[in-house]
Residue frames relative to the residue before (quaternion, step in Angstrom):
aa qw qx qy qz dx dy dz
X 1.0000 0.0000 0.0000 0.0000 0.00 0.00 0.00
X 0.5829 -0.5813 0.3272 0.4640 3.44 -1.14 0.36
X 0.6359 0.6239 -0.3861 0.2396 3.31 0.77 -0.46
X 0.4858 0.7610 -0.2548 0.3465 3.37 1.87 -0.37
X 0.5319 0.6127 -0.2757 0.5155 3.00 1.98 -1.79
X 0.5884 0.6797 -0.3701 0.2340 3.71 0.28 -0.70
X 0.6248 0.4984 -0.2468 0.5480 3.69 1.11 0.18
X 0.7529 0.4161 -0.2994 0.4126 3.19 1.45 -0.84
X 0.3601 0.7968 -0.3036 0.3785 3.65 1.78 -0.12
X 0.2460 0.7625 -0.5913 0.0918 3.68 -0.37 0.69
X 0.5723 0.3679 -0.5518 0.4823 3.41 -1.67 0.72
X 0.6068 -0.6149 0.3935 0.3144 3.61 -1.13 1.06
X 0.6852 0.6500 -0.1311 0.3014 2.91 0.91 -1.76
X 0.7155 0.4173 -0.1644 0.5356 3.25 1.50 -0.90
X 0.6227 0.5216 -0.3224 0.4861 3.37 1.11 -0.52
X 0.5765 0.4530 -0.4379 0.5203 3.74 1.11 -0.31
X 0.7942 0.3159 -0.3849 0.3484 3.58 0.42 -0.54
X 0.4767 0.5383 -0.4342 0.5426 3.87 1.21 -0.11
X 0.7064 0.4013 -0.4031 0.4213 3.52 0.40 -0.47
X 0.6574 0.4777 -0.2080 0.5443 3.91 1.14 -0.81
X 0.6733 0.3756 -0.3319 0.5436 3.49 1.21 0.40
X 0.5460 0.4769 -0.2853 0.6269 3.59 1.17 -0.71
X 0.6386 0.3665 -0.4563 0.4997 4.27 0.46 -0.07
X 0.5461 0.7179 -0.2151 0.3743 3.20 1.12 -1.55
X 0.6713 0.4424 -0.1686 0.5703 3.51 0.93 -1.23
X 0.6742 0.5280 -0.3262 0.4003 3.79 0.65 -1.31
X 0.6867 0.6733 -0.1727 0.2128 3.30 0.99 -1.15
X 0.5753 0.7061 -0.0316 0.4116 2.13 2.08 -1.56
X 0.7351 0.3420 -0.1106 0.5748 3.01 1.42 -1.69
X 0.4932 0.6215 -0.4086 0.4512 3.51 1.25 0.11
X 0.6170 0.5443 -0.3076 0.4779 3.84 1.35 -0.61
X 0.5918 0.6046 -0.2284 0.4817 3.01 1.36 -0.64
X 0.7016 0.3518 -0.2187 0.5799 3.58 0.52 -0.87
X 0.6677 0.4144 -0.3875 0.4820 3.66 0.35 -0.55
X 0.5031 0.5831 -0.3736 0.5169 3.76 0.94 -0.62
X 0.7881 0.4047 -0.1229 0.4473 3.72 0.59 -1.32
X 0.4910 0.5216 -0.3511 0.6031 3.54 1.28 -0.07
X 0.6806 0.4776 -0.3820 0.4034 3.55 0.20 -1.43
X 0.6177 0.5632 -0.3152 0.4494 3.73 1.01 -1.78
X 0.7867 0.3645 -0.2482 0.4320 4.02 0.51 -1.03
X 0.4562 0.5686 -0.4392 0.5250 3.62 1.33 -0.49
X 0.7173 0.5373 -0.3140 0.3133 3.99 0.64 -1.74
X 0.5535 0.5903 -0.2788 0.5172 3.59 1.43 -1.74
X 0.7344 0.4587 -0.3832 0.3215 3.84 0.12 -0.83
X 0.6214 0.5010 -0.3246 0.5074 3.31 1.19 -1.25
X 0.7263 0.3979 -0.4101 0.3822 3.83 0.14 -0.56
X 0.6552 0.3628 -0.4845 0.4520 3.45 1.11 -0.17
X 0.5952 0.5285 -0.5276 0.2967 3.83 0.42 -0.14
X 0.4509 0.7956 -0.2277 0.3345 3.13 1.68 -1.35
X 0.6165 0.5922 -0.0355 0.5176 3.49 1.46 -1.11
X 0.8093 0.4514 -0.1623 0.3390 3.28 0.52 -1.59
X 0.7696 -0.3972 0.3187 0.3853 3.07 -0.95 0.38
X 0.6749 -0.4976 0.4278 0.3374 3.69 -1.04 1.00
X 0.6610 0.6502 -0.1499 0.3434 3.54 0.90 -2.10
X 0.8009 0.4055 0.0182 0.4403 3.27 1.07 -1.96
X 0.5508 0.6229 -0.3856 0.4000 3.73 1.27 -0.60
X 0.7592 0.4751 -0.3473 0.2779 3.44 0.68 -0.48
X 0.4829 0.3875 -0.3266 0.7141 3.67 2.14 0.02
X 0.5753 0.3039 -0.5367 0.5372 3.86 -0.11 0.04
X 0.6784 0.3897 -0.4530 0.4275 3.99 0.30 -0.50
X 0.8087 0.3093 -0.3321 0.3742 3.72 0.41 -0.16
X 0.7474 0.4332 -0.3058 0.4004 3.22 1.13 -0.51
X 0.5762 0.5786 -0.1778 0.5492 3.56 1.64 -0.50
X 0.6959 0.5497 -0.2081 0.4126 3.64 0.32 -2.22
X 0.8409 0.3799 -0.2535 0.2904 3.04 -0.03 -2.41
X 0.6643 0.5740 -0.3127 0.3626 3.49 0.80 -1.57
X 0.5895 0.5069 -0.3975 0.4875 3.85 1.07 -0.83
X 0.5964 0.7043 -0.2378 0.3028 3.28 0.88 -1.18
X 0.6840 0.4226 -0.1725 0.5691 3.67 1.29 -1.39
X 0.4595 0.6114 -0.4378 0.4726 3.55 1.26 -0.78
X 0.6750 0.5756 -0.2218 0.4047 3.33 0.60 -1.18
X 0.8376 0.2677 -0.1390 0.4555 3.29 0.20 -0.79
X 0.5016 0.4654 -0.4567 0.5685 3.68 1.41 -0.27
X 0.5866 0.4167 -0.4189 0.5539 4.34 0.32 -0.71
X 0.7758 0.2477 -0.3532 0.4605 4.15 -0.35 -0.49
X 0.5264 0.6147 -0.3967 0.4332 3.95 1.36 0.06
X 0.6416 0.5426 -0.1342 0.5253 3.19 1.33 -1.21
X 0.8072 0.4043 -0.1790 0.3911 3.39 0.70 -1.25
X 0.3720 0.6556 -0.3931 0.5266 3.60 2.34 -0.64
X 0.5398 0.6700 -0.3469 0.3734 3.74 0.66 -1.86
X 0.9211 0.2608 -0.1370 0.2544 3.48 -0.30 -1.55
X 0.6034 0.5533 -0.3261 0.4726 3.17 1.79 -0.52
X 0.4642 0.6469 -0.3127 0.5180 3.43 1.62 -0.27
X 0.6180 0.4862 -0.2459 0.5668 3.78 1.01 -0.87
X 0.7426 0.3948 -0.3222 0.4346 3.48 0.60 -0.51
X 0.6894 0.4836 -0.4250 0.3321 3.82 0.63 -0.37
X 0.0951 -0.5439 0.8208 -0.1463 3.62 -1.69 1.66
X 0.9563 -0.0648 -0.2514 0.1347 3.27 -0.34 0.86
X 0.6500 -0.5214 0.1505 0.5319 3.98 0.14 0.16
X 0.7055 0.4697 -0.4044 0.3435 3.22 0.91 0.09
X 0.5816 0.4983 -0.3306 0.5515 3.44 1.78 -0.21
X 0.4652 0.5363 -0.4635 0.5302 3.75 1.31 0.35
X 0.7581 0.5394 -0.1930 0.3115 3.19 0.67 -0.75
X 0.5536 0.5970 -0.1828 0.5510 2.92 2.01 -0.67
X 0.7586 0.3593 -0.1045 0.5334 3.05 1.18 -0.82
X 0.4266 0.5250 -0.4650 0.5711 3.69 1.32 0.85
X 0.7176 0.4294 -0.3840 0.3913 3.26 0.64 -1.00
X 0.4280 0.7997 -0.2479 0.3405 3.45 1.25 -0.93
X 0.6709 0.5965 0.0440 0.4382 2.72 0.98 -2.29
X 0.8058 0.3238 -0.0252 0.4952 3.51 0.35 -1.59
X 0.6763 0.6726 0.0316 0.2986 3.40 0.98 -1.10
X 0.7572 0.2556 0.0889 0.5945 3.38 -0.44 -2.26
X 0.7856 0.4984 -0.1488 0.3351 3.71 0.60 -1.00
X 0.6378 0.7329 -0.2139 0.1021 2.88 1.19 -0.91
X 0.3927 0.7699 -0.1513 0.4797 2.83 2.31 -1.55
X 0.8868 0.2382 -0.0941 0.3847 3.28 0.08 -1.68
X 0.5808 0.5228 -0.4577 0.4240 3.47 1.53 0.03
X 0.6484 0.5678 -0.1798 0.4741 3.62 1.11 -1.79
X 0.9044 0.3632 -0.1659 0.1504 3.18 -0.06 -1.32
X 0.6031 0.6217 -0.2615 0.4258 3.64 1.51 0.37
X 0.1377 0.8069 -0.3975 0.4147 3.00 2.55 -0.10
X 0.8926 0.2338 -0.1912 0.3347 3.29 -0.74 -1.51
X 0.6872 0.5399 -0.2970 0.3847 3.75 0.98 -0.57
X 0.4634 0.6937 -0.2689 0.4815 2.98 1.51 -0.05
X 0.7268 0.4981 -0.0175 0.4726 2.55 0.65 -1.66
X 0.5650 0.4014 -0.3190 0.6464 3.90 0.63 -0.46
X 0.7391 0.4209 -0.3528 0.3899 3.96 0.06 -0.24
C-alpha cells in the first residue's frame, strides 16, 4: 500500500508532499467508508422502522448502535485525514464546511431515533 512507500521518501520537501497526498488519498477513501456506514447505519433503521414495536428495542442495540459507531469511527477517521491535509485558509475552509455541514445529518440526526427505540 502506499502507506508502506512512506519510509522510503527522503528530502523534507518531498516528504511534505507524500505525506499531503497519502492523507489526501486516506480521506478520500475515508469518504467512502463513512458514505458506506451512513448507507448500512440507513438499511438497519428501515428495517427496525418495520419491526415489531416488541423487537425494535434489541434490533436498536444489537443492529442500530454497533452500525451507528461504524459510523462515526469512518467520519472520525475520514475528519483525521482531511485535517492532515489543511496548509492554507482555503483548505480550512473546506474543511469547516465539511465539519459544520456535510456531516452533520449523519452525526446529529440519529440521536433521537435511537433514542425512542
Amino acid at each position: 500500500t502506499l502507506e508502506n512507500v512512506d519510509g522510503n521518501v527522503t528530502g523534507a520537501a518531498n516528504v511534505d508532499r507524500f505525506r499531503y497526498w497519502l492523507q489526501s488519498f486516506q480521506y478520500m477513501r475515508g469518504i467512502a467508508t463513512t458514505s458506506c456506514a451512513w448507507a448500512e447505519y440507513n438499511a438497519i433503521s428501515d428495517t427496525i422502522a418495520k419491526a415489531p414495536a416488541q423487537q425494535q428495542k434489541e434490533l436498536a442495540e444489537t443492529q442500530a448502535l454497533p452500525a451507528r459507531e461504524r459510523l462515526i469511527a469512518n467520519a472520525t477517521a475520514m475528519v483525521r485525514a482531511l485535517q492532515g491535509t489543511i496548509s492554507n485558509p482555503g483548505e480550512l475552509g473546506t474543511y469547516m464546511n465539511i465539519e459544520s455541514r456535510s456531516l452533520i445529518d449523519a452525526i446529529t440526526s440519529p440521536t433521537p431515533q435511537l433514542l425512542s427505540w
